[in-house]
C-alpha positions, 0 to 999 in steps of 0.5 A: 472114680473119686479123686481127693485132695492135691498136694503138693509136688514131689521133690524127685520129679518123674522124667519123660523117658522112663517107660515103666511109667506107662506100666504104672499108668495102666495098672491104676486106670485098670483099678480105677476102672475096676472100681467104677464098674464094681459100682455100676455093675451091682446095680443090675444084678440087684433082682438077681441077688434078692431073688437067688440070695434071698435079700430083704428090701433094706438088705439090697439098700445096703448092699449098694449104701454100705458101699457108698457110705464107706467109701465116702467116710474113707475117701480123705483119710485114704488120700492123707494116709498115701500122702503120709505113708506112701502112695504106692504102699496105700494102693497096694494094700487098697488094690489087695484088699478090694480084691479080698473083699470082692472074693468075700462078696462073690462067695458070700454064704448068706445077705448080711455077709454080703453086705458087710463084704461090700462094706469092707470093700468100699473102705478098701476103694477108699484106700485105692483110689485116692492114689490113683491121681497122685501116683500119675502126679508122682509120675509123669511130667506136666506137659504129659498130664493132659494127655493122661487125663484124656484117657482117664476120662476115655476110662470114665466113659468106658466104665459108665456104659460097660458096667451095666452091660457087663453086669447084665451079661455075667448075669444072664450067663449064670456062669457055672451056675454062680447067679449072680456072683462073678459080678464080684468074682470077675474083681479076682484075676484083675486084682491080683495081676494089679498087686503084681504088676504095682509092686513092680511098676509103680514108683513110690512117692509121699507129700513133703507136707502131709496134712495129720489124720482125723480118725475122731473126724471120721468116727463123727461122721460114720456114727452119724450117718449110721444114725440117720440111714440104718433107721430109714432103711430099716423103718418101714420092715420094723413099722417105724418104730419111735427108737428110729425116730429118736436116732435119726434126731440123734444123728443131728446131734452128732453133727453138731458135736463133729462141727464143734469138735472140727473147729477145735481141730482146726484151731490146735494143729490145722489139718480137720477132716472138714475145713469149716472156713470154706462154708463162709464162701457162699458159692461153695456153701451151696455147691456142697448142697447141689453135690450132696442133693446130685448124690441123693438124686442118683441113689435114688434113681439107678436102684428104683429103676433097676427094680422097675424094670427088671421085677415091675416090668419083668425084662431079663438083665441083658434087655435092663442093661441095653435100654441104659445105652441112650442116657450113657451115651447123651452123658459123655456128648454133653459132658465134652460139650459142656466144658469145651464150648457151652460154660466158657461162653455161657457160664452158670446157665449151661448147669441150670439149663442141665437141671432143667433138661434133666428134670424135664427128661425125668418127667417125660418118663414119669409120663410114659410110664403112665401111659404106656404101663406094663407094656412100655418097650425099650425104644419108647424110654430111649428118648426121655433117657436120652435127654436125662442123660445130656441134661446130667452131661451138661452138669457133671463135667463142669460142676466141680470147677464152678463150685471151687472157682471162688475157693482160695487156692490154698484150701483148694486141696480140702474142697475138692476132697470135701465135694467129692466125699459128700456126693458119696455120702449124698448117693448113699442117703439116696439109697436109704430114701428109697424105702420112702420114696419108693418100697414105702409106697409098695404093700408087702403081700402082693399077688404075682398079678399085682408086682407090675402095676405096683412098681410101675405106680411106685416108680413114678412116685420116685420119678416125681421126688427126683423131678423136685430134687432137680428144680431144688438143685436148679435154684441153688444153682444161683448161688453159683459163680455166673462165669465160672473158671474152668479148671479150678480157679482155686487151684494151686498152680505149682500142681499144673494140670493135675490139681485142676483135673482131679475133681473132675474124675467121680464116680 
């Protein structure tokens, strides 16, 4: 789940004896959790869905980038559009058409429906779960809000493990001979019951003082990312063609035109997409980069090791899905962990020992993926995933807050929503990368006997870019605050415990 920008307090404030708030509480964690699994839950299926829908390499990227990518490009303009035309209205026409997308998926005639389906429904996360946080703000007192919170991350958590598992089950089930489509199908029942129940439940709530759109801002950004991604995607299957090249250097431009045009927008009525002033602090500067590079890392590594082990190695879904079970839970330990008791005390070096640790882990697998070959078992990754996953722990829960802790509180709002929109943007340049990083090193006539060998040699390939992308992420974390305030220093403190949390909750 993906928060964006806090805004200011509502003029009707929620009271403590209402009960429909509880109602309205579980409806959006319901859908929060409904987009966080959908993310997680594509990623096991992927095999399944190029084996029986007959989807290319850069077919089963998109699926999964196609998501990400409009998701990221939607995630601010979601959140203003709620604040402008009301929460509870946006969550409705998100929440509705997440579920019409999803059905789209699920009964998708063929791969390109698949990946535009999954494209319209990312735009539609987009437009659900930026409410999320701001209907529970509209809704519940302050001194309610950390009990409220603490059960958002119980669902982060929840949604982290039973994601794979349940994409595993649904799967290996083949329901009704479906293969592969209730993954999408299940979004159905859960969907229209939220449309029901919201519609009654949830109160509506809107910004006394909503910052305008920047629909140039996101049209920027779109076509530049396009730019940059279709061609990775697609390079290697069309023999990286000089027309690939040439939009990829392209893509520059247009970031360069999007940051010129922000400059002017900021100028004429102060509400950019981008707040261009906020990368004159130096440890935001650096912490988008650790963000994005955080997203890259990501994308990279669930889509490769998805396809190591179910094609390379040959494991059915459910066997895929279990040998997650280690890292998903070392992520939650560390991550309590980590804002509790380690960063309070030890500041920055708690995230540079995670960068660490975390690539320490990746080339421990890296190296028993070596060793031990096709005939590697689930036990023998337990260990190097169990300490991937508390190096992440150590780095997810506190980033956020040590990135905005030098941030003033008056843009707060807008770096938030900025840092969470480039880890989506960061995941689905990831996803484009593996083409290079991993498909790239494959040949494209292999015999039966050769797959395992060539995405064993391929997934440690991909290992040994992850490993520098973490030592890069360890060094720019340098630029970071040493004794970071937790709970977002930048923060403005008539939002109370809401706007300090809300960064902390991303997909």
């Amino acid at each position: 789940m993906t928060s964006t920008e806090p805004t200011s307090s509502e003029p009707q404030q929620p009271t403590a004896g209402d009960r429909r708030r509880w109602f309205a509480l579980a409806i959006v964690m319901t859908a929060a959790f409904m987009d966080l699994v959908d993310v997680t839950i594509v990623n096991i299926a992927i095999p399944s869905l190029q084996l029986n829908a007959g989807a290319s390499d850069s077919q089963i990227q998109w699926i999964t980038a196609g998501y990400a990518l409009a998701f990221a490009a939607g995630l601010i303009t979601g959140g203003r559009l709620g604040d402008i035309h009301g929460r509870k209205r946006l969550f409705l026409i998100g929440i509705g058409g997440f579920t019409v997308a999803s059905a789209l998926c699920g009964f998708a005639a063929n791969p390109e429906m698949l990946v535009a389906s999954r494209i319209l429904q990312g735009a539609m996360a987009a437009l659900m779960v930026p409410q999320v946080l701001s209907i529970v703000h509209a809704t519940f007192p302050a001194h309610e809000r950390g009990k409220v919170f603490g059960l958002f991350g119980a669902v982060v958590g929840l949604g982290a493990v039973s994601g794979p598992l349940l994409g595993a089950l649904l799967t290996e089930w083949n329901l009704f001979g479906l293969e592969w489509r209730p993954i999408f199908l299940i979004n159905l029942p859960v969907g229209i019951l939220g449309l029901i129940l919201g519609s009654r439940f949830i109160t509506e709530s809107k910004a006394p003082k909503a910052l305008k759109l920047d629909l140039v801002g996101v049209a920027l950004v779109v076509v530049a990312l396009l730019m940059l991604l279709y061609p990775l995607t697609r390079g290697r299957e069309l023999d990286w063609p000089l027309w690939g090249y040439v939009s990829m250097a392209g893509s520059l431009v247009v970031f360069a035109a999007l940051v010129a045009y922000e400059r002017r927008k900021a100028a004429r009525d102060g509400s950019p997409l981008i707040e261009l002033s906020l990368f004159k602090v130096k440890s935001f500067a650096a912490g988008i980069a650790v963000q994005t590079a955080f997203g890259v890392v990501l994308g990279i590594f669930f889509l490769v090791w998805t396809l190591y082990l179910q094609v390379g190695l040959g494991w059915r879904p459910l066997r895929a899905g279990l040998t997650g079970v280690p890292f998903s839970i070392a992520v939650s330990l560390a991550a309590g962990l980590s804002v509790q008791q380690l960063v309070p005390r030890f500041g920055r070096k708690v995230l540079q020992a995670g960068a660490l640790v975390m690539a320490v882990g990746i080339l421990l697998y890296l190296w028993e993926a070596e060793r031990y070959g096709l005939g590697i078992a689930p036990w023998q990754m337990a260990l190097p995933l169990a300490v991937m996953g508390l190096g992440m722990g150590l780095i997810v829960a506190p980033l956020t807050d040590a990135i905005l802790s030098e941030v003033p509180r008056e843009h707060s709002g807008s770096a938030s929503g900025l840092l969470n929109t480039v880890l989506q943007m960061g995941n689905a340049l990831g996803l484009g990368l593996v083409s290079v990083v991993f498909f790239g090193v494959i040949d494209d006539n292999l015999r039966p006997s050769q797959v395992g060998p060539a995405f064993t040699d391929a997934f440690q390939y991909a290992l040994g870019w992850v490993a520098a992308l973490m030592t890069a992420i360890f060094l720019l974390m340098f630029a970071l605050p040493k004794r970071p305030a937790l709970r977002g220093a930048g923060a403005d403190p008539e939002l109370g415990a809401e706007a300090e949390k809300e960064p902390e909750f991303v997909s």
